[in-house]
Structure formats: C-alpha cells, structure tokens
VMD Tcl script that builds the backbone (N, CA, C; Angstrom):
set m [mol new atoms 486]
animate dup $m
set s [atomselect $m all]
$s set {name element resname resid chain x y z} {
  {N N UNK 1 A -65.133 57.993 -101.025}
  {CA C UNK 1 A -64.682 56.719 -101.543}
  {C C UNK 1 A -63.397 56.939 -102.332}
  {N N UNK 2 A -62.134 56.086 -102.141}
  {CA C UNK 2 A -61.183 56.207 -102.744}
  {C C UNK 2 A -60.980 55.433 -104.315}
  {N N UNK 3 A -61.384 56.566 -105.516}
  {CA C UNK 3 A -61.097 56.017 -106.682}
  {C C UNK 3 A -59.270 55.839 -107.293}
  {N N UNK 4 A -59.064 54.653 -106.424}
  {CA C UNK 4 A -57.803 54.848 -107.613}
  {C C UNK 4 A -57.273 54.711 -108.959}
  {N N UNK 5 A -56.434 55.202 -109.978}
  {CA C UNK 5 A -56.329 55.373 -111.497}
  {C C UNK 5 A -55.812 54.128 -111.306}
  {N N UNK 6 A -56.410 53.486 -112.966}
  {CA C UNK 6 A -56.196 52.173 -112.941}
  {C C UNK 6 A -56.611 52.048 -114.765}
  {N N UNK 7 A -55.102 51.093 -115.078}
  {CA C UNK 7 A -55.056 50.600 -116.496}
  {C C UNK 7 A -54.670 49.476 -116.676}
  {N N UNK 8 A -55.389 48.825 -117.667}
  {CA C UNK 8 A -55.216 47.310 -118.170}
  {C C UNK 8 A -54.542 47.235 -119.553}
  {N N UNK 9 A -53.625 46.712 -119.485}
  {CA C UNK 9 A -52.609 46.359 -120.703}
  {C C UNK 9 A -52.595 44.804 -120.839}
  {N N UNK 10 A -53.023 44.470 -122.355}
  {CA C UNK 10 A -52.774 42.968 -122.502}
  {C C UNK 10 A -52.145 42.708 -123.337}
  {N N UNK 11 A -51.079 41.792 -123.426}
  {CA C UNK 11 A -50.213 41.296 -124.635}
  {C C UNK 11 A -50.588 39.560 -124.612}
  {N N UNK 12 A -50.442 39.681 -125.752}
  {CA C UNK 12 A -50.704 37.941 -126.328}
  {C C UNK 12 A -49.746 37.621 -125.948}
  {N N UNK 13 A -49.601 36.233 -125.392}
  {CA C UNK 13 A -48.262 35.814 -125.079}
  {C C UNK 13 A -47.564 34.978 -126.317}
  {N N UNK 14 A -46.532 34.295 -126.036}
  {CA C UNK 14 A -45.710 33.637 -127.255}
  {C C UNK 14 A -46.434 32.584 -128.143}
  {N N UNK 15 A -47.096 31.611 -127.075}
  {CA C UNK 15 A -47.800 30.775 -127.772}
  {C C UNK 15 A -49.078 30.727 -128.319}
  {N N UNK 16 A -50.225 31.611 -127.797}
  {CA C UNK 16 A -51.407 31.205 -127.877}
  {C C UNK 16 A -51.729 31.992 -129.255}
  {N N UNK 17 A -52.751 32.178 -130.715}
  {CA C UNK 17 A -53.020 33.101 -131.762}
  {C C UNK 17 A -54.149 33.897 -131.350}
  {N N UNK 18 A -54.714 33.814 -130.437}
  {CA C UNK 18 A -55.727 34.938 -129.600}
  {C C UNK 18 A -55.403 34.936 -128.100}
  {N N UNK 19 A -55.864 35.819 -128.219}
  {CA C UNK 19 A -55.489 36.785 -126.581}
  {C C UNK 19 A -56.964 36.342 -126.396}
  {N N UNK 20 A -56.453 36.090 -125.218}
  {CA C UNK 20 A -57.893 35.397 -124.013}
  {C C UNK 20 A -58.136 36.219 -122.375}
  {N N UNK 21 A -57.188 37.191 -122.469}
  {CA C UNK 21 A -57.335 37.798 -121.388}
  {C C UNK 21 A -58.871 38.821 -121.066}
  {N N UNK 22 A -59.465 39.267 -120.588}
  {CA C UNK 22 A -60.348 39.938 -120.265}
  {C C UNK 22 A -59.682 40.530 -119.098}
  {N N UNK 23 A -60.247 42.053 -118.752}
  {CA C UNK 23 A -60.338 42.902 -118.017}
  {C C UNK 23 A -61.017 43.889 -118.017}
  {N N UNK 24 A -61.988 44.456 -116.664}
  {CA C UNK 24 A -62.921 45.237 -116.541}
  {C C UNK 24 A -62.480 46.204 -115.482}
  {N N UNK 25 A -62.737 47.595 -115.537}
  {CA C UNK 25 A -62.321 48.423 -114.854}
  {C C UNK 25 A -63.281 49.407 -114.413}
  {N N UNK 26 A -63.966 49.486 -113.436}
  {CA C UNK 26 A -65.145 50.125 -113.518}
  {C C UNK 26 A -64.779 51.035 -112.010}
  {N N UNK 27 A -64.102 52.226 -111.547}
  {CA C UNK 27 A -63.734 53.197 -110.747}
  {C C UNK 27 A -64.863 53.784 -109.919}
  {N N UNK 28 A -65.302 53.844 -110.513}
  {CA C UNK 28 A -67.034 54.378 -109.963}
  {C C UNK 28 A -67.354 53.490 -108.917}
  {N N UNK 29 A -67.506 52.018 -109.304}
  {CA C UNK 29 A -68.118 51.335 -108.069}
  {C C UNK 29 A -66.718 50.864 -107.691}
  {N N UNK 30 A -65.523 50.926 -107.916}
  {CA C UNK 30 A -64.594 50.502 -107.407}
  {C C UNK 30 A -64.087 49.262 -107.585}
  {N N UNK 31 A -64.814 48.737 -108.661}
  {CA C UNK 31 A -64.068 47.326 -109.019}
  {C C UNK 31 A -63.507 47.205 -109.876}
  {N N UNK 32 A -63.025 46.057 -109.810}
  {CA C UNK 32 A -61.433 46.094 -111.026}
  {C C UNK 32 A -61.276 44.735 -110.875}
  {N N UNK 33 A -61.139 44.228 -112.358}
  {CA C UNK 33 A -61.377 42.438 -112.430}
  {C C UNK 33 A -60.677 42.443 -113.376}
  {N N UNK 34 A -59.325 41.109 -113.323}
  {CA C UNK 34 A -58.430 41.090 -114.683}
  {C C UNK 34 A -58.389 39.212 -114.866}
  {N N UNK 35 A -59.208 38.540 -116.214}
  {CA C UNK 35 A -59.243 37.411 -116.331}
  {C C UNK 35 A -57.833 37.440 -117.284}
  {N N UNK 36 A -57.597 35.984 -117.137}
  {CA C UNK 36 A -56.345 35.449 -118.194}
  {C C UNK 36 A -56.834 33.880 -118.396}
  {N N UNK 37 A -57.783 33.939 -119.612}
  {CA C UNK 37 A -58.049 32.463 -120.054}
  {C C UNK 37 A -56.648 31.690 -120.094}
  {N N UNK 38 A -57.518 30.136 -120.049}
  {CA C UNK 38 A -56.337 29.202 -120.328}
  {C C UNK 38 A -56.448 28.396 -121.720}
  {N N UNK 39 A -55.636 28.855 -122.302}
  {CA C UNK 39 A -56.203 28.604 -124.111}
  {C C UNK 39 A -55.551 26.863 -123.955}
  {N N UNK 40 A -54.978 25.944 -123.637}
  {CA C UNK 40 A -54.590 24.892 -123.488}
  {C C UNK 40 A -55.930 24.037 -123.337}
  {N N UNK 41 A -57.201 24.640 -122.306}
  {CA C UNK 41 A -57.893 23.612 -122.142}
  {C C UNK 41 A -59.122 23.698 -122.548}
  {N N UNK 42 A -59.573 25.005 -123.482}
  {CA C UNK 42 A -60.527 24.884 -124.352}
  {C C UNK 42 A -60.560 26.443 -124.432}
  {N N UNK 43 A -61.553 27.127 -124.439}
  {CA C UNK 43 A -61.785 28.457 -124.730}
  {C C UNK 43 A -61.634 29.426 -123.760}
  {N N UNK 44 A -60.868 29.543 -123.675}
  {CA C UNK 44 A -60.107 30.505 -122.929}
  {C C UNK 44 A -60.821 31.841 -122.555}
  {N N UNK 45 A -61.079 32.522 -123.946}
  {CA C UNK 45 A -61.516 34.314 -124.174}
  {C C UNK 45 A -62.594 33.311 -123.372}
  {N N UNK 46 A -63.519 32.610 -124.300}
  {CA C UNK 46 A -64.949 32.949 -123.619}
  {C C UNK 46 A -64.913 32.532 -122.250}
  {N N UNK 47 A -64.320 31.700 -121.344}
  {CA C UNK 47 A -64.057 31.465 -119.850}
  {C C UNK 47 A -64.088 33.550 -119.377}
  {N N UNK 48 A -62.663 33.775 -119.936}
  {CA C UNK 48 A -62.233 35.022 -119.485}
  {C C UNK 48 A -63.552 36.091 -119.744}
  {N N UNK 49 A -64.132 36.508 -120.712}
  {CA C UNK 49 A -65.205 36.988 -120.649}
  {C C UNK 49 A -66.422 37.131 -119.431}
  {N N UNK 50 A -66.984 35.749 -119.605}
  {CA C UNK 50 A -67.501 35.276 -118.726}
  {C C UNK 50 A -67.637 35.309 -117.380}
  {N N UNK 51 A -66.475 35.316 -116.432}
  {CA C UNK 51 A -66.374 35.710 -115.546}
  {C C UNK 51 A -65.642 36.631 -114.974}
  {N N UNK 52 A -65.164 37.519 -115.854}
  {CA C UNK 52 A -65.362 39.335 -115.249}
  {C C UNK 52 A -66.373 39.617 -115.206}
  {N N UNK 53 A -67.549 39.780 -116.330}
  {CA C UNK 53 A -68.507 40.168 -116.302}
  {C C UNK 53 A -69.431 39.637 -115.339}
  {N N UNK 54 A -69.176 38.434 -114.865}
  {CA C UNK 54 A -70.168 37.980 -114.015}
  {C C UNK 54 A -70.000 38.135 -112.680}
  {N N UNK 55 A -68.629 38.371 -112.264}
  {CA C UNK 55 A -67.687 39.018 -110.933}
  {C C UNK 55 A -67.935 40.959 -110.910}
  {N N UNK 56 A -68.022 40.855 -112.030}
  {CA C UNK 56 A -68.295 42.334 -111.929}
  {C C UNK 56 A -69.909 42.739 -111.547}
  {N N UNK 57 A -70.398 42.086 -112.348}
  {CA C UNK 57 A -72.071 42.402 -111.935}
  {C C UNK 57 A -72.275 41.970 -110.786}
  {N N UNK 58 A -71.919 41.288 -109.578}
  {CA C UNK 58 A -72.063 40.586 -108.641}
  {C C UNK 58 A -71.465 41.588 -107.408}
  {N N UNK 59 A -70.610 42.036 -107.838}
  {CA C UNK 59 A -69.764 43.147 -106.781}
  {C C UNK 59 A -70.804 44.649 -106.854}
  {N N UNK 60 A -71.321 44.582 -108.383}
  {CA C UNK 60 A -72.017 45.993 -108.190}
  {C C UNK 60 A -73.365 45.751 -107.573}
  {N N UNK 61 A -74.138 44.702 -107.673}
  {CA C UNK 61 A -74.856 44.264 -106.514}
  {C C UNK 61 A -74.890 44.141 -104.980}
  {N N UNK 62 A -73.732 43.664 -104.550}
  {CA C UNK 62 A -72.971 44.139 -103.412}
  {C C UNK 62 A -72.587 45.838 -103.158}
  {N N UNK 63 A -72.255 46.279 -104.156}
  {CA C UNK 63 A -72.119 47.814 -103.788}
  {C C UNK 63 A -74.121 48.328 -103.478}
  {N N UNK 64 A -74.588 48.088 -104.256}
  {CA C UNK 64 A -76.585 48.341 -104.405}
  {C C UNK 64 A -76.245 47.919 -102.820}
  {N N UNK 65 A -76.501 46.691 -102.457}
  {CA C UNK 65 A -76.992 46.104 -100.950}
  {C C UNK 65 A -76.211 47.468 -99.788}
  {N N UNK 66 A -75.024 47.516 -99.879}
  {CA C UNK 66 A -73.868 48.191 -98.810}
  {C C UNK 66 A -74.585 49.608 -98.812}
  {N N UNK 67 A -75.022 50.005 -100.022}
  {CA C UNK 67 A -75.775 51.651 -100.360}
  {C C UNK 67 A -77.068 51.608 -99.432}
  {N N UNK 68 A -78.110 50.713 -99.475}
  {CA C UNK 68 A -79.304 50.442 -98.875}
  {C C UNK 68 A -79.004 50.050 -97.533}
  {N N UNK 69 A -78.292 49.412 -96.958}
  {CA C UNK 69 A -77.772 48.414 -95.954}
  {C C UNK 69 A -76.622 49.316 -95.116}
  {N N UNK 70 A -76.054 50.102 -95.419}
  {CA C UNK 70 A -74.274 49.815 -94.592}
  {C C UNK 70 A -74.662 50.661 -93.414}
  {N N UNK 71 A -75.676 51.420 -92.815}
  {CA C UNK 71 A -75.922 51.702 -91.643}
  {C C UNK 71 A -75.167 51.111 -90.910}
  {N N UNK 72 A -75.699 49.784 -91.356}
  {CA C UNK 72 A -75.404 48.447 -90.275}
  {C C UNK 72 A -74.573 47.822 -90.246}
  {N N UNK 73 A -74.084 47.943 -91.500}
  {CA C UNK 73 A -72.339 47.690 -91.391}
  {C C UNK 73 A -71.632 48.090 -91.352}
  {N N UNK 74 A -70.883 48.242 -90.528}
  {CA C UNK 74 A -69.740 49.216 -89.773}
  {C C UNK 74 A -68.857 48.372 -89.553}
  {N N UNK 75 A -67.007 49.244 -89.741}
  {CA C UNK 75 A -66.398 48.445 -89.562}
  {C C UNK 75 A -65.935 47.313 -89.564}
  {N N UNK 76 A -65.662 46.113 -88.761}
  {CA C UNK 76 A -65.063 44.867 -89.181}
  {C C UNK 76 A -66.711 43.981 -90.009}
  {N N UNK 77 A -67.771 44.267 -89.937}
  {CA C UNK 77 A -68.964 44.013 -89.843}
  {C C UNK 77 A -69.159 44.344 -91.592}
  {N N UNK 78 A -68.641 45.521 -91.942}
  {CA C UNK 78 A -68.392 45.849 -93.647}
  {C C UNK 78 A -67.707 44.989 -94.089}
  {N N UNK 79 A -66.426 44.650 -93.270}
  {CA C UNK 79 A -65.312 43.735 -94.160}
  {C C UNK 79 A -65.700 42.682 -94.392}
  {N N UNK 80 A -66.188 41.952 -93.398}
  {CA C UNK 80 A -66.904 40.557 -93.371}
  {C C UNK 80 A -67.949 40.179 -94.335}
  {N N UNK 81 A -68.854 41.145 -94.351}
  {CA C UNK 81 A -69.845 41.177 -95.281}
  {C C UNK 81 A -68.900 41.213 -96.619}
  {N N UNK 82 A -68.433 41.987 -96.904}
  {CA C UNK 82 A -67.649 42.371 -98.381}
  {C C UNK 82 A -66.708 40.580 -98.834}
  {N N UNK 83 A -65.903 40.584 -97.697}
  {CA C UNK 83 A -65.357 39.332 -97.940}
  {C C UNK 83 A -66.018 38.150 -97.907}
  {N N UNK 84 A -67.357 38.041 -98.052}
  {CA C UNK 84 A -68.725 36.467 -97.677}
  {C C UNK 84 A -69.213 37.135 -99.221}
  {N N UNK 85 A -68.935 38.340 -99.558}
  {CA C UNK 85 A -69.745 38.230 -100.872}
  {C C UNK 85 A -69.049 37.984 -101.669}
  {N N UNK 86 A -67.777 38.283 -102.126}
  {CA C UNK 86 A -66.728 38.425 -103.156}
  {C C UNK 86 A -66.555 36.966 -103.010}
  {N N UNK 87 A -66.360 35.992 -102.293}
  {CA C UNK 87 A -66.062 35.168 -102.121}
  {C C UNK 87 A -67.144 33.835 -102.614}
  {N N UNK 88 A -68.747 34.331 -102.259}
  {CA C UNK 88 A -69.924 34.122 -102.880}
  {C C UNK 88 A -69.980 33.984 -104.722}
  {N N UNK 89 A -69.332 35.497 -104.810}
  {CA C UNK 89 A -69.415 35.463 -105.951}
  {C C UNK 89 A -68.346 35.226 -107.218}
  {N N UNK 90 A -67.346 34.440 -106.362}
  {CA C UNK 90 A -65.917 33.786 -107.430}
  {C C UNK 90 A -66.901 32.216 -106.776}
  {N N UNK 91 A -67.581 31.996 -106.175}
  {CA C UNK 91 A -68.290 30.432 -106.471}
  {C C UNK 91 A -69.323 30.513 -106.794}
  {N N UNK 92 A -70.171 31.328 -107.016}
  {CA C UNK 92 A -71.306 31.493 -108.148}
  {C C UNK 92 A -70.860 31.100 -109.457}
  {N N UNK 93 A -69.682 32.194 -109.604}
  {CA C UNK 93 A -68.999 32.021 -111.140}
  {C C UNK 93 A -68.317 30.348 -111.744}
  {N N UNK 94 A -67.726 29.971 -110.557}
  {CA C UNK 94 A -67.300 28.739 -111.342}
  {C C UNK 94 A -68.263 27.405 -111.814}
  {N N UNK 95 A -69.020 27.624 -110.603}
  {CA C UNK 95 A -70.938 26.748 -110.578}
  {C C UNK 95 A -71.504 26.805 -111.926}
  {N N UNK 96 A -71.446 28.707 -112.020}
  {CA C UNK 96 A -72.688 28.739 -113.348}
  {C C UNK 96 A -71.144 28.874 -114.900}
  {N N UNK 97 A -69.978 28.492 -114.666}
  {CA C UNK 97 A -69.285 28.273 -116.172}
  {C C UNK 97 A -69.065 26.989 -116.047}
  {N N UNK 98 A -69.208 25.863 -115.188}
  {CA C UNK 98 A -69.368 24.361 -115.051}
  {C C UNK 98 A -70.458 24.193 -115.917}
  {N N UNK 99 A -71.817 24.362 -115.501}
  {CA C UNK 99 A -73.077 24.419 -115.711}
  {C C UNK 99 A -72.840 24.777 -117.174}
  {N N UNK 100 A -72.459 25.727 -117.211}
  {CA C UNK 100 A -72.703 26.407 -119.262}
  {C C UNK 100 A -71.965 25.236 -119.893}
  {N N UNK 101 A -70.910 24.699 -119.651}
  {CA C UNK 101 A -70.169 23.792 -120.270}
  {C C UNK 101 A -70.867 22.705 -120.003}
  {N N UNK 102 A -71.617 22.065 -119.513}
  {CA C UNK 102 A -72.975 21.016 -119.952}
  {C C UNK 102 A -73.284 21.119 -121.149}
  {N N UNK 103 A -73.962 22.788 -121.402}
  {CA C UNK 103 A -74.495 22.684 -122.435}
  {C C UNK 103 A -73.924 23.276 -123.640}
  {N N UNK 104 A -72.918 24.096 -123.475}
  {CA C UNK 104 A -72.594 25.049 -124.319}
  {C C UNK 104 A -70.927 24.377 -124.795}
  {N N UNK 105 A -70.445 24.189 -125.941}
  {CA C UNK 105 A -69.276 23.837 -126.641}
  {C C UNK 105 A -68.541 24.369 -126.481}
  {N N UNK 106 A -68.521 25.755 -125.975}
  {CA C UNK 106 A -67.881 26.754 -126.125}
  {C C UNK 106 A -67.119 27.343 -124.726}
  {N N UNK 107 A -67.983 26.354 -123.458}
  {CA C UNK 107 A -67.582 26.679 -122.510}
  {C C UNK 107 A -67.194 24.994 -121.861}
  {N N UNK 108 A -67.162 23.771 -122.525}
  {CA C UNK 108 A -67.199 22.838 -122.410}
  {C C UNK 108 A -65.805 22.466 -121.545}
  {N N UNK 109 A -64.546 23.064 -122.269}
  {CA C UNK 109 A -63.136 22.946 -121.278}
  {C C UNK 109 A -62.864 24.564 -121.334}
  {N N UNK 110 A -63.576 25.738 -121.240}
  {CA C UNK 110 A -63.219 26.503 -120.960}
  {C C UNK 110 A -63.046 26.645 -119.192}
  {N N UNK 111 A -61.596 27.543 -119.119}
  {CA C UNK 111 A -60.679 28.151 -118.021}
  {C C UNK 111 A -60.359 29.550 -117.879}
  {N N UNK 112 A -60.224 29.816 -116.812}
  {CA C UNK 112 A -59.201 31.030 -116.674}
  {C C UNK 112 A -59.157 31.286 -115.366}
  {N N UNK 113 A -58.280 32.208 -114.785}
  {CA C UNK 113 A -57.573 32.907 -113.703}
  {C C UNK 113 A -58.654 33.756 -113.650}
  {N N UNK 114 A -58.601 34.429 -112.165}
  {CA C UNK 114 A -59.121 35.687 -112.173}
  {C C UNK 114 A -58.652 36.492 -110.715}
  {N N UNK 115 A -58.909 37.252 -110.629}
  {CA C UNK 115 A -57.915 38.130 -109.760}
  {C C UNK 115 A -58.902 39.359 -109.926}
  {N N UNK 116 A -59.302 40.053 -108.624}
  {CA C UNK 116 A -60.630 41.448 -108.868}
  {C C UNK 116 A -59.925 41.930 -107.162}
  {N N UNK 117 A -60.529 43.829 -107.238}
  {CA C UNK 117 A -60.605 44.272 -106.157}
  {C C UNK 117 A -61.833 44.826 -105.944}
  {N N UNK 118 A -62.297 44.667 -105.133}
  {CA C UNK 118 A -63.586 45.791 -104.483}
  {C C UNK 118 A -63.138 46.527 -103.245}
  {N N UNK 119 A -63.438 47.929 -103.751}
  {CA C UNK 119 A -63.100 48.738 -103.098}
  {C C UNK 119 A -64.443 49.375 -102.878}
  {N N UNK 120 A -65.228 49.896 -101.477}
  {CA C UNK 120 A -66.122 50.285 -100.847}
  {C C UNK 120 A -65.400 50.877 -99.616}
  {N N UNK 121 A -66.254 51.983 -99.511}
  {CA C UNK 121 A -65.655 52.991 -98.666}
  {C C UNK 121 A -64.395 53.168 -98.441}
  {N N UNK 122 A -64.150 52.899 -96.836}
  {CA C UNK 122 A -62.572 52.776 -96.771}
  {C C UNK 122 A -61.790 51.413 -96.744}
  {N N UNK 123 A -62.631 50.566 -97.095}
  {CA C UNK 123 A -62.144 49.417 -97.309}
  {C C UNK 123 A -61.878 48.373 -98.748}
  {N N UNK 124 A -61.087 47.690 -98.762}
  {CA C UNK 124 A -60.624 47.047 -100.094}
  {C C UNK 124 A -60.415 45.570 -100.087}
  {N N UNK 125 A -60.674 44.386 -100.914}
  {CA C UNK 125 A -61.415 43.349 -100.669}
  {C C UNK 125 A -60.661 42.616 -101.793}
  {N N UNK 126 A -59.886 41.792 -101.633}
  {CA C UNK 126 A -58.628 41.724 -103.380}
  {C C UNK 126 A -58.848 39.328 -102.540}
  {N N UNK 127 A -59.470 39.085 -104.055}
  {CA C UNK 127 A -59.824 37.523 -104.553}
  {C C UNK 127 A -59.047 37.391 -105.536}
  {N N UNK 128 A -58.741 36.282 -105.624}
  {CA C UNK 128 A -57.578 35.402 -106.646}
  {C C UNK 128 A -58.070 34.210 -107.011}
  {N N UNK 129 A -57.846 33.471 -107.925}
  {CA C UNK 129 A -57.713 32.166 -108.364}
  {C C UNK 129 A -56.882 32.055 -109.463}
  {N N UNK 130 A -56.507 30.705 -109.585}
  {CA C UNK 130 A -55.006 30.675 -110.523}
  {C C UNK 130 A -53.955 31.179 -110.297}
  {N N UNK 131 A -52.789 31.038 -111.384}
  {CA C UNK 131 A -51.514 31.727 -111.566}
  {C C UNK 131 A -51.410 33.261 -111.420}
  {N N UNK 132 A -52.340 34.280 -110.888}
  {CA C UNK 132 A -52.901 35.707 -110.797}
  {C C UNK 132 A -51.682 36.023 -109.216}
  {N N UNK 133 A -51.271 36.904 -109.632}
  {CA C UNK 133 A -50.694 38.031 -108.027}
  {C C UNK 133 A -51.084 38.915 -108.395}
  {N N UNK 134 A -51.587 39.484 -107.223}
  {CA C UNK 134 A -51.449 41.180 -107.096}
  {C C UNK 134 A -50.300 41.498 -105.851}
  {N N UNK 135 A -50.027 42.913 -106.587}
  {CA C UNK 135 A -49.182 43.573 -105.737}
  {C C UNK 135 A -49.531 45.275 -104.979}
  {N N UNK 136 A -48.641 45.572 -104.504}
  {CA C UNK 136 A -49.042 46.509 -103.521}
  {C C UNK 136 A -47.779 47.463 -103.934}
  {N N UNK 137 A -47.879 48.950 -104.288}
  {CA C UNK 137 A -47.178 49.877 -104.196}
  {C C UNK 137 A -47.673 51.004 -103.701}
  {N N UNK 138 A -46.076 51.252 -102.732}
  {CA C UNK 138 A -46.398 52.368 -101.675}
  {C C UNK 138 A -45.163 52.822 -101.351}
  {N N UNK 139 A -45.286 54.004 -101.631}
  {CA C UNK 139 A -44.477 54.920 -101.015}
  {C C UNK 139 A -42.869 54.490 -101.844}
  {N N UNK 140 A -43.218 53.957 -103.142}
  {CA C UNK 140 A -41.718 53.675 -103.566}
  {C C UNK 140 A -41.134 52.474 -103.309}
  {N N UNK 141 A -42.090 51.281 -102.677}
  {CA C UNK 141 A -41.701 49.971 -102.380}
  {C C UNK 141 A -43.080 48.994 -103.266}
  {N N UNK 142 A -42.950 47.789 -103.499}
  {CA C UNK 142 A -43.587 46.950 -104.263}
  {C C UNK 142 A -43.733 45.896 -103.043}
  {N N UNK 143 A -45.306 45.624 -102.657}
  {CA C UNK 143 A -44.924 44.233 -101.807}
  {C C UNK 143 A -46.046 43.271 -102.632}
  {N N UNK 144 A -46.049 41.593 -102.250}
  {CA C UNK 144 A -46.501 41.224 -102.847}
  {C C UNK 144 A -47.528 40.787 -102.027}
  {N N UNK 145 A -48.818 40.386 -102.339}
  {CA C UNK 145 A -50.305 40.181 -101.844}
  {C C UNK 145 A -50.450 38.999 -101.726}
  {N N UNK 146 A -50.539 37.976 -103.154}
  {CA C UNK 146 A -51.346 36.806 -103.108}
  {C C UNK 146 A -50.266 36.154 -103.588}
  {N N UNK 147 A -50.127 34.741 -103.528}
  {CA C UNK 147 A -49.490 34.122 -104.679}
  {C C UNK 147 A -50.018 32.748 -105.017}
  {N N UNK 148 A -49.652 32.743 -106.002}
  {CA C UNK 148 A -50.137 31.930 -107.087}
  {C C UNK 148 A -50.905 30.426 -106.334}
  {N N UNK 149 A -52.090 30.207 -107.018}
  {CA C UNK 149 A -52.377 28.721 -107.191}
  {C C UNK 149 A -51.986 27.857 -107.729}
  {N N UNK 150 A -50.874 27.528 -107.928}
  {CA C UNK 150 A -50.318 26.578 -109.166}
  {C C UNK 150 A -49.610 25.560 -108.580}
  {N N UNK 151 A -49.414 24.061 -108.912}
  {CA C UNK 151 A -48.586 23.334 -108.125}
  {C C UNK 151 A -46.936 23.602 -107.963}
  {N N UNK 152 A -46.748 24.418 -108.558}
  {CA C UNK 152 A -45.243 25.190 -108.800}
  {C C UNK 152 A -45.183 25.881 -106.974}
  {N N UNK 153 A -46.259 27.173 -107.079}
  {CA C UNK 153 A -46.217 27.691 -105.766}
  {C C UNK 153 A -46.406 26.703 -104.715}
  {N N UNK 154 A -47.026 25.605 -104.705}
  {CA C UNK 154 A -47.175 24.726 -103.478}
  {C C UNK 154 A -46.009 24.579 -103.492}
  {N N UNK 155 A -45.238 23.751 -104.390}
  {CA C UNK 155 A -44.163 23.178 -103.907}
  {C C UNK 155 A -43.135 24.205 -103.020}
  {N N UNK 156 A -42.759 25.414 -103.834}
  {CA C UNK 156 A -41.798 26.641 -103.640}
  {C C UNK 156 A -42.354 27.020 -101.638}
  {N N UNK 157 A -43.964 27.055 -101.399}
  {CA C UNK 157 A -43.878 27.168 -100.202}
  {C C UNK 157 A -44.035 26.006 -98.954}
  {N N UNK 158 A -43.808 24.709 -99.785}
  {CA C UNK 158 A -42.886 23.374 -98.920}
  {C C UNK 158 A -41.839 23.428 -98.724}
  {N N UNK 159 A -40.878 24.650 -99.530}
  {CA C UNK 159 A -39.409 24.124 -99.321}
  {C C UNK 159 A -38.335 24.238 -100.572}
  {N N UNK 160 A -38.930 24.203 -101.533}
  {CA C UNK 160 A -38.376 23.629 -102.824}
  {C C UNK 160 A -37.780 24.814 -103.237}
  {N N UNK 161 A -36.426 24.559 -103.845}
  {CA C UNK 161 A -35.946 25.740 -103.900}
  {C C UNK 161 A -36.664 26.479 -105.741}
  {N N UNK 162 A -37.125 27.788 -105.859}
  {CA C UNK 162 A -37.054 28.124 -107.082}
  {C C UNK 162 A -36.247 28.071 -108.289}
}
mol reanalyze $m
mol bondsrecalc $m
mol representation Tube
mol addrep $m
C-alpha cells in the first residue's frame, strides 16, 4: 500500500477570530480529510470537526469491509466499490449534520467544505465539496484535480472571463 507523507498547515484567515478548519491525517489507512468551516453561517469549527471525523470513520470502515471482502474486488470492481462508498459517506455526513442542527444550536447554521483522499491498495479515491481543490504533483509539474463548487466557478466554466 502506498503511504504518502502528508502535512496539514492551518492559518486563520483575515476575517474570521477562530480558525474553523479541521484536518485529519491518518497514513496507515490512507486517508486524509481537510475541513474549512464557514464561520459566516454559523459554527463553522463544529461543522468542520464533525465531518472529518465522521468521513474519516466511514472510510476506515470501508478499509475493515475491502480487508474482509477485496478477494472480490478486483480492479475496476475496487474502484467502483471505493467510489459508491466515499460518496455514501460525504451523504451520510451532510444527512446526519442537517439532522444535529434540528436539535443541536451549535450545529443549527453550521457549514463547511470538505475535500478527503482514500487511498487503498493501488488505488486512490479524492471527494470534494465546496470552495476545496486538490492538486496533483509530479515529476516537477502541479496539475489541478477538482474545482471549486462555488457560483464563481460555474460562471468562470460558462465563459466568464476571471
């Protein structure tokens, strides 16, 4: 399994008086999850909290199943599976922080971005939501992966000049 080195750096940005970002880095099972609350529309940290940890526990469950299971999944048959779960489990997460904000104050207009990789065997499995890119370096070049959810990026890929 390919562990690659991996560090999370967070800076508060200009406006907000707490940092709301979360990030989890766990090499071993190969996942790597970086939240960036949205402090504008309620609680930000606890959004960001919230669902790393809950993207993270969800992927290492998926790693448990693939350990017991991946006989049978081979090839495009791994990817598929990997990509129905990761995908499972960024809509688990928004379901059950809807749900908490019913009841909980604290998660009532809480937000955030999130952006994770799962990496299993030889394969790698990279989910987004929000203003989040990832990028790709290789060999001395930078390419870019995802881009942004934001009505900014819609427009920019209608036409609009940046």
């Amino acid at each position: 399994m390919v562990h690659p080195k991996a560090l999370a750096l967070s800076k508060t940005g200009s406006r907000p008086q707490v940092n709301d970002d979360a990030a989890l880095i766990n090499t071993e099972q190969g996942i790597y999850v970086i939240c960036d609350g949205v402090s504008e529309g309620g609680n930000g940290k606890h959004a960001s909290d919230y669902v790393s940890k809950f993207i993270q526990t969800k992927l290492m469950e998926g790693n448990q199943y693939l350990e017991k299971n991946g006989a049978q999944l081979l090839g495009a048959k791994r990817l598929q599976y990997m990509q129905e779960w990761i995908l499972s489990a960024f809509t688990q997460t928004q379901e059950n922080l809807l749900e908490l904000g019913k009841s909980n104050a604290n998660y009532k207009q809480a937000a955030t971005t999130c952006i994770a990789v799962w990496i299993n065997g030889r394969f790698a499995i990279l989910a987004h939501i929000g203003d989040r890119r990832a990028y790709l370096a290789r060999a001395g070049k930078v390419y870019q992966l995802t881009r942004d959810h934001s009505g900014l990026d819609e427009l920019v890929k209608m036409g609009m000049d940046p």
